[in-house]
N, C-alpha and C positions, 0 to 999 in steps of 0.2 A: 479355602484360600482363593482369593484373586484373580482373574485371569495376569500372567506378566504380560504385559506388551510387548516386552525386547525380545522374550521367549518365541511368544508366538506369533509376530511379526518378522522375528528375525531381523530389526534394525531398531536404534536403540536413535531416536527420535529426540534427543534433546541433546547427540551432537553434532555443533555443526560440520562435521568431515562425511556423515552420512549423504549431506545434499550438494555435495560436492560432484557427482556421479550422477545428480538428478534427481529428483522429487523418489521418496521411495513407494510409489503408486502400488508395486507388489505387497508391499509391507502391509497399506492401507486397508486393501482391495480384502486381506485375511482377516484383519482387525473388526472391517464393516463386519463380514460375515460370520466369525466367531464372537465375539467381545466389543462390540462397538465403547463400551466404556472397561476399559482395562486399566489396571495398577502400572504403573511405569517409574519405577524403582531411579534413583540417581545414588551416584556412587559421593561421598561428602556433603550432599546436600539434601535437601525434604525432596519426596517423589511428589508425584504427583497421578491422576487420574488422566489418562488419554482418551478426550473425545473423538471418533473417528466419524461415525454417522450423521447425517444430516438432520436426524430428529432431534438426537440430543442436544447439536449445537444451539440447534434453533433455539428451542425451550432455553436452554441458558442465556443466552443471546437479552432474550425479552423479556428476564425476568432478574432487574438489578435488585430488588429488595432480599433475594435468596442470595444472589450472590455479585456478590464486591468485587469492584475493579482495584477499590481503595486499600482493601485491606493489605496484601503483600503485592500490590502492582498486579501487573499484568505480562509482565516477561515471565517467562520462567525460570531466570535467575532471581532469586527474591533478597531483597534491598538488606542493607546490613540495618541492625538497630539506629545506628547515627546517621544513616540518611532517609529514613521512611518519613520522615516529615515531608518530603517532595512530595509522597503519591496524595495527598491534599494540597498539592497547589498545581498542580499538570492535569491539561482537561481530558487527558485521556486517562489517567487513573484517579478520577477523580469521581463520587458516588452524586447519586441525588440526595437533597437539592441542590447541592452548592453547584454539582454538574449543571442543572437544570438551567440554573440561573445566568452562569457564565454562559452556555451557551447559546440562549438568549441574545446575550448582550454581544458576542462576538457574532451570529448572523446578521445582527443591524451591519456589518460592514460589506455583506454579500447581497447587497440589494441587486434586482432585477436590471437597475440602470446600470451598474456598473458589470454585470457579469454578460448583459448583454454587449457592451463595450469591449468586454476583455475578449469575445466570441471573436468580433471582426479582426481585434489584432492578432489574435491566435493563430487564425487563417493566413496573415500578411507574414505572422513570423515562420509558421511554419512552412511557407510558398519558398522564404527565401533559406533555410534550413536546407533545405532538397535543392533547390538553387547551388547552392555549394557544393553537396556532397555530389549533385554531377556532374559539376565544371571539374571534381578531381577524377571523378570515376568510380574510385573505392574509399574507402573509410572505413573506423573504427566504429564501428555503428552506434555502440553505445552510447561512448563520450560525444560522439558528434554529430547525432541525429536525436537516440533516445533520450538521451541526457540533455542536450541543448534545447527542449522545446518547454520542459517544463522549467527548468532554474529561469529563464525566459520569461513565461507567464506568472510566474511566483513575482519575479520582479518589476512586471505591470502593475501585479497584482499592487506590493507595496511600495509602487513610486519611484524606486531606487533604478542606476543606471542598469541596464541589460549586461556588463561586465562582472558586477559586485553579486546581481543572481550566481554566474557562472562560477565564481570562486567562492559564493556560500555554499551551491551545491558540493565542490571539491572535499568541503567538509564533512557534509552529511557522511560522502565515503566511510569516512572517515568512523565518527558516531556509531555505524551500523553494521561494521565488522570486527570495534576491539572490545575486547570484556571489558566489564565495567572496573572503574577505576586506573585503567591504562592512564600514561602519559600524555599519548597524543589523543585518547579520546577525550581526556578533564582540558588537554590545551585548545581542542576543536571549538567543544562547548564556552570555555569563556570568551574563543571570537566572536562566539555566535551571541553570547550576550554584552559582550562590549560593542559591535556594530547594530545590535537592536537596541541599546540605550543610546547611544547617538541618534539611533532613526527618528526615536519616539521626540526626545528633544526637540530635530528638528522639524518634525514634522507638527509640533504643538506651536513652536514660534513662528513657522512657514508654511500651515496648511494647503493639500493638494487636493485634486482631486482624485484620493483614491483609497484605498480599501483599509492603506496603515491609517489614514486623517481622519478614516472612517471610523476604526475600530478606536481611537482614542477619544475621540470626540461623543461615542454614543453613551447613550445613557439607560439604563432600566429601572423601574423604583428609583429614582432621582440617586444613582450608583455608576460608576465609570471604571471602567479598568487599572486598576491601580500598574506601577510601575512594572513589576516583578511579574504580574499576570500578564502583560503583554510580552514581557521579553519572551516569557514563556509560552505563551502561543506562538510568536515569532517563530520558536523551535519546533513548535510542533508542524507549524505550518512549512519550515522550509524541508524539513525532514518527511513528512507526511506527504506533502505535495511534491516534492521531487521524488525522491527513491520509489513510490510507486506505480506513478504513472509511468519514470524511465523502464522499470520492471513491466507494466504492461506493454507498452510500447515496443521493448527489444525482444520480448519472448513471443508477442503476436505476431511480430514480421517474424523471426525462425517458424513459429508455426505455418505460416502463410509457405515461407521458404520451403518446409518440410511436406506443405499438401498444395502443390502447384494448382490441382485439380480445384481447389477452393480461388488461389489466389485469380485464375483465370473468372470463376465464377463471379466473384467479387470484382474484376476487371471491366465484367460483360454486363454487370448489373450492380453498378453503385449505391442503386436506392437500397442493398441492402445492408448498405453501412452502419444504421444500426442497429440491427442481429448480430452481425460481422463484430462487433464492437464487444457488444453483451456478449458471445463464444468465446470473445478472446480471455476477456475478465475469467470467465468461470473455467478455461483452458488451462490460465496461468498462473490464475490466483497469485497477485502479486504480494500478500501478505501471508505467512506461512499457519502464525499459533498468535494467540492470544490466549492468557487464562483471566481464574477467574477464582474468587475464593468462597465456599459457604459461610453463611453467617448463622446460618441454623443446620440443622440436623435436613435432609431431606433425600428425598427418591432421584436417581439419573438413570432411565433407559434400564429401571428395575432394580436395579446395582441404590442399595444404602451410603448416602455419605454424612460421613459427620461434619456438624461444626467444625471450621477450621481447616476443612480438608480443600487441595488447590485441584481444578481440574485445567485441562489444556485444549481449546479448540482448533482442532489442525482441518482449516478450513480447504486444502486442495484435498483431500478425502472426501468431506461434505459436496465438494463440486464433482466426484465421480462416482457419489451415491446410485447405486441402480435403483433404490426404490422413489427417486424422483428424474433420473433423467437416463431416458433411454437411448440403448448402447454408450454410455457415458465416455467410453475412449474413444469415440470418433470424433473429429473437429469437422463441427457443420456450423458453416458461417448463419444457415437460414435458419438454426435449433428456435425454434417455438413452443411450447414457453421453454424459459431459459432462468429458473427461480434462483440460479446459480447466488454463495455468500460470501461473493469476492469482495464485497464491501460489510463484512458482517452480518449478521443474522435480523438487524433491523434491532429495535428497541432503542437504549439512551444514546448508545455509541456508535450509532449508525455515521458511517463516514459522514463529515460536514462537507468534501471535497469530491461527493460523488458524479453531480455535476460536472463538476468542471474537470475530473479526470476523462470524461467522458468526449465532452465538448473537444480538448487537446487530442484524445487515442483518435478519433473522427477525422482531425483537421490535418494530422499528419500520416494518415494512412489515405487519404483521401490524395494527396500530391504524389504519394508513392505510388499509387495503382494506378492515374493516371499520365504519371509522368515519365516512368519507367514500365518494360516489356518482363524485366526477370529480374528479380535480386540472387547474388550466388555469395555462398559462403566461400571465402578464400584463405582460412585461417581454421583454429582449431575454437570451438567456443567455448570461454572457460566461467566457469559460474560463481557465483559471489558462495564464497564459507559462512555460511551465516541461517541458524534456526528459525529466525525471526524472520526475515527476503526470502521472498523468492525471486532470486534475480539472475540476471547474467554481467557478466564483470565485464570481459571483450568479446564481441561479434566484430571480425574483421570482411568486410563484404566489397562485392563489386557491383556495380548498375548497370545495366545495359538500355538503353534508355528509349522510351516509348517512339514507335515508327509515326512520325505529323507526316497527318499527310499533303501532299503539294497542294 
């Protein structure tokens, strides 16, 4: 028989009331060392295989032809018969070629000019971001730091005013905490593609300069993104690009919060902002699982799986792998190398948005370390319900603001 997970982890990993209490790192930490691929049984629905190990993830990661993102998705809720027709048109479950291709056609709109552009305004937004939150003192960190920086650049990104980002974001909320088929998660979504069908319109009869005028207008093999495939990126993008950089964002300042000794180090020595950046990612791993379906018979980490069987990549495990990163529970802003799979394992699905999460966590920790002496938590911090995030819901904080001197 099987290794269980839920047995021998003692947390039962696919609900979300477990990560309510915090990442269950003890749960992990047994899984790596006994059973890195263990059976992890669900009650009404198909189980699945728990990756816990950094090996295994990887190998799956970079090997789409074994296994499918397309076949039953990639949540571990898997899609009822009358809606799997999605996971063939959404580029995140979506296999090669067709992945191949779309994606392609969707980086012509991340060219070089324009992501260098988006850098400087990143910087101006996120200057005047921290400008606010210290004219009041304290804030709701979340919503009005970590959350305000990326619905922001999302909507540099696609043209649209800086207001209409901040109430698509409100949605996402929305999207990535109810089960599927709720009320308000199907009422989210069709705002979300009734205000991407107006955008695309106007941006075909009003072309901008910018990344939506981009992505409508490019071409590969003499091919364009049809209607439906942009609305749909649109979702992936506002979803994608907000809810994880705000997750990297509010769990790396707690982190910081929680190892002053870091945040001082980081205060004293800015150039190591990007280490400080790459620790926070693989700290907080802001995406929690992804799976993945075989399409043949094969080997994982020794363990036989058949055709058709789902495995689950719980990538904040892979990030405190000891057999690649030493002492793995310490937050060390300098970690060198730092091979952390906060953005996936690499291969088809490697984030398209890893740049520019990057660029953002930089630009706005960058005004916090130098513009403020001490961040303190003044509230209780409550974290997002949710298998899929890893995130924090409220950080209610205070500033105490950096000594200029005369």
């Amino acid at each position: 028989m099987p290794a269980d997970a839920i047995t021998l982890g003692g947390a039962d990993l696919a609900d979300p009331d477990t990560y309510l209490a915090g990442m269950p790192y003890d749960a992990f930490r047994t899984l790596r060392r006994e059973a890195p691929v263990a059976w992890h049984p669900q009650v009404d629905k198909p189980g699945f295989w728990a990756l816990t190990g950094y090996d295994e993830i990887y190998a799956v990661s970079r090997d789409s032809e074994t296994w499918s993102s397309q076949a039953t998705g990639v949540f571990l809720d898997v899609p009822a018969p009358e809606d799997s027709y999605q996971l063939a048109l959404m580029m995140l479950t979506m296999d090669p070629p067709r992945h191949t291709a779309l994606r392609a056609l969707v980086s012509r709109g991340f060219t070089p000019r324009h992501v260098a552009r988006l850098g400087a305004r990143t910087a101006d937004m996120a200057r005047a971001i921290v400008d606010d939150a210290l004219a009041h003192g304290q804030c709701e960190f979340v919503d009005e730091v970590a959350g305000a920086l990326p619905s922001y650049v999302i909507a540099e990104l696609l043209g649209i005013p800086l207001e209409d980002g901040r109430r698509l974001y409100t949605l996402t909320d929305i999207m990535n905490t109810r089960p599927l088929h709720d009320p308000e998660l199907v009422a989210a979504q069709m705002q979300m593609f009734e205000y991407a069908a107006e955008l695309a319109a106007r941006k075909r009869s009003e072309p901008g300069d910018d990344i939506a005028t981009a992505l409508l207008h490019a071409e590969v093999d003499g091919r364009r993104l049809t209607d439906l495939e942009f609305n749909l990126f649109f979702l992936l993008l506002i979803n994608a690009g907000g809810d994880t950089t705000r997750n990297l964002v509010a769990a790396g300042t707690l982190a910081l919060i929680e190892h002053p000794d870091q945040w001082r180090r980081l205060a004293a020595d800015p150039s190591l902002m990007p280490t400080a950046v790459e620790e926070m990612l693989r700290w907080t791993s802001p995406v929690t699982v992804f799976s993945r379906t075989a399409t043949r018979d094969t080997d994982v980490g020794g363990i036989r799986l058949r055709e058709g069987e789902r495995v689950a990549m719980f990538y904040p495990s892979a990030n405190r792998d000891e057999k690649h990163f030493a002492d793995p529970d310490r937050f060390d802003i300098g970690r060198m190398p730092n091979p952390h799979l906060a953005f996936g394992g690499g291969g088809t699905h490697f984030c398209l948005g890893a740049s520019l999460a990057r660029v953002e966590a930089a630009a706005i920790f960058r005004e916090l370390i130098t513009r403020t002496r001490e961040i303190g938590l003044v509230g209780p911090v409550e974290r997002v319900r949710s298998v899929l995030m890893n995130g924090i819901r409220s950080m209610p904080v205070q500033f105490t603001p950096a000594v200029v001197p005369a």
